[in-house]
Structures are given as C-alpha cells and as structure tokens.
C-alpha positions in Angstrom: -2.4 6.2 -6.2 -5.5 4.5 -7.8 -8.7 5.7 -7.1 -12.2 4.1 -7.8 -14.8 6.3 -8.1 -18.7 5.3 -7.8 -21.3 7.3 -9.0 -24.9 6.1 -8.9 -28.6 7.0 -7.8 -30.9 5.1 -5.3 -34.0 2.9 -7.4 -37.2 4.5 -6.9 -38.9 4.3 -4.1 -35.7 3.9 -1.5 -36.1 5.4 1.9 -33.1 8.2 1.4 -32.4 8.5 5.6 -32.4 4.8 5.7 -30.3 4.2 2.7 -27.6 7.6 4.4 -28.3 5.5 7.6 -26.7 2.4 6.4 -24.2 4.3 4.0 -22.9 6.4 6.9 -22.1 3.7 9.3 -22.0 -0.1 8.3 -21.0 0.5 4.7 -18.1 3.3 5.5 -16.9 0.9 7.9 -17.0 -2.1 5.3 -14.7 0.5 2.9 -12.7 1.7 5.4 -11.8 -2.3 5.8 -11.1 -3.1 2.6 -7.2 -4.4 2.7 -4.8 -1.4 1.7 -7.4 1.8 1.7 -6.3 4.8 2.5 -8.7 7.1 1.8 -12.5 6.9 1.2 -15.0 9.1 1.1 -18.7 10.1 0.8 -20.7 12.7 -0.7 -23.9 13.2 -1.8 -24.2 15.6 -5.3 -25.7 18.4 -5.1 -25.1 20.6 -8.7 -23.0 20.0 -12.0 -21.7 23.0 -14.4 -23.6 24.7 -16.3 -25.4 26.3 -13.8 -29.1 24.7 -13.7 -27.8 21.5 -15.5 -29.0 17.8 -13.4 -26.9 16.1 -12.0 -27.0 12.8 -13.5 -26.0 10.4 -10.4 -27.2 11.7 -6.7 -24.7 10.2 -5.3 -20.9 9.6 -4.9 -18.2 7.0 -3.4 -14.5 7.6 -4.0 -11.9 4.8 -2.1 -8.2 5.0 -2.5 -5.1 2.9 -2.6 -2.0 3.7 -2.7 -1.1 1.3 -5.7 -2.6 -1.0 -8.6 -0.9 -4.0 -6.4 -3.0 -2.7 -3.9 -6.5 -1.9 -5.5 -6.1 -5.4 -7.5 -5.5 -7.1 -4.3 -8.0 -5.3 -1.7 -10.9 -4.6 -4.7 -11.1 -7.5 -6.4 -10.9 -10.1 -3.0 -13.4 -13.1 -3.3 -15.0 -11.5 0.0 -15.0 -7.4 -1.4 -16.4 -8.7 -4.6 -18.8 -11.0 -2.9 -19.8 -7.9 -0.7 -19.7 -5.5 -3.2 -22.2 -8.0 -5.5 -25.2 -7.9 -2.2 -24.8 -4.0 -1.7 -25.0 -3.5 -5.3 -28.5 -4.3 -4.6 -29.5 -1.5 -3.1 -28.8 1.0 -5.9 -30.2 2.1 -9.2 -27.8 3.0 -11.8 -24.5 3.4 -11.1 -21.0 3.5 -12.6 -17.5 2.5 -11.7 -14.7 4.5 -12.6 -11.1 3.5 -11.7 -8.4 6.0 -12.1 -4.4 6.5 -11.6 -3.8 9.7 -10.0 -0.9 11.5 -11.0 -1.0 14.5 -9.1 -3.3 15.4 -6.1 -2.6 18.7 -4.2 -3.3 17.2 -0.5 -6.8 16.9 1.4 
C-alpha cells in the first residue's frame, strides 16, 4: 500500500471553521475521488512526544492506494495535480510525505 501523507499549518490569519468547513466536505470529497483511493483521512494535531513539545504542523491528511501503479496514476493526474496546485493555496507550510507500507495492523 502507498500512503501519502500531508502535514501542514493554515497562513496566518485563515478563518480555521471556514478552512475545517471546506476541508470537511468539498475537499474530502475531491480525495475520496481521486482514481484508485482507498483510504483517506483527516485529522487535526493536537500534541507530539515529549510531553509539552509543539506540534510543528496543526494539521494532517493521509490518502491511500493500494499500489505505486495506483498512487502514480491517481496522484500525479493532469487534473489531481492541477487541483492539488489551487488548494495548495490555501495553506502555509506544509510537507508531502509518500510512503510504502509494509505492515498495517487493520483500522
């Protein structure tokens, strides 16, 4: 399974309910269409080990496919990527992270 994982934070001065408003309904939808996802998911951070350490993003995006045939060919689609280039608008400073897992112990 290939996972890509996006960790980011909103610019200053974003509306948070109007940014979760927008991330909780058109742009979940947008991910859940993506061709050959199986999973995505949502979640906003709240800690990070060491107890009392920042978290450095505040928020994070995981999407799933079962394969690299599949991530290449859902992820990196003229329209995704043209997509993904407008909604990167709308954060601060993020990171992409794309990983193979080898061993997940169910949801």
């Amino acid at each position: 399974m290939i996972r890509l994982t996006v960790m980011y934070n909103l610019p200053e001065g974003t509306d948070e309910d109007d940014f979760l408003n927008w991330r909780l309904t058109d742009h979940q939808e947008n991910n859940e269409a993506m061709p050959g996802v199986v999973r995505t998911g949502f979640a906003r951070i709240i800690d990070r080990w060491p107890d009392g350490a920042m978290p450095d993003y505040r928020f994070q995006t995981i999407v799933e496919w079962p394969d690299r045939a599949s991530f290449e060919a859902g992820f990196h689609d003229d329209a995704v990527q043209a997509k993904l280039e407008k909604d990167l608008e709308r954060l601060g400073e993020y990171s992409f992270v794309v990983s193979e897992v080898l061993i997940d112990s169910g949801a």
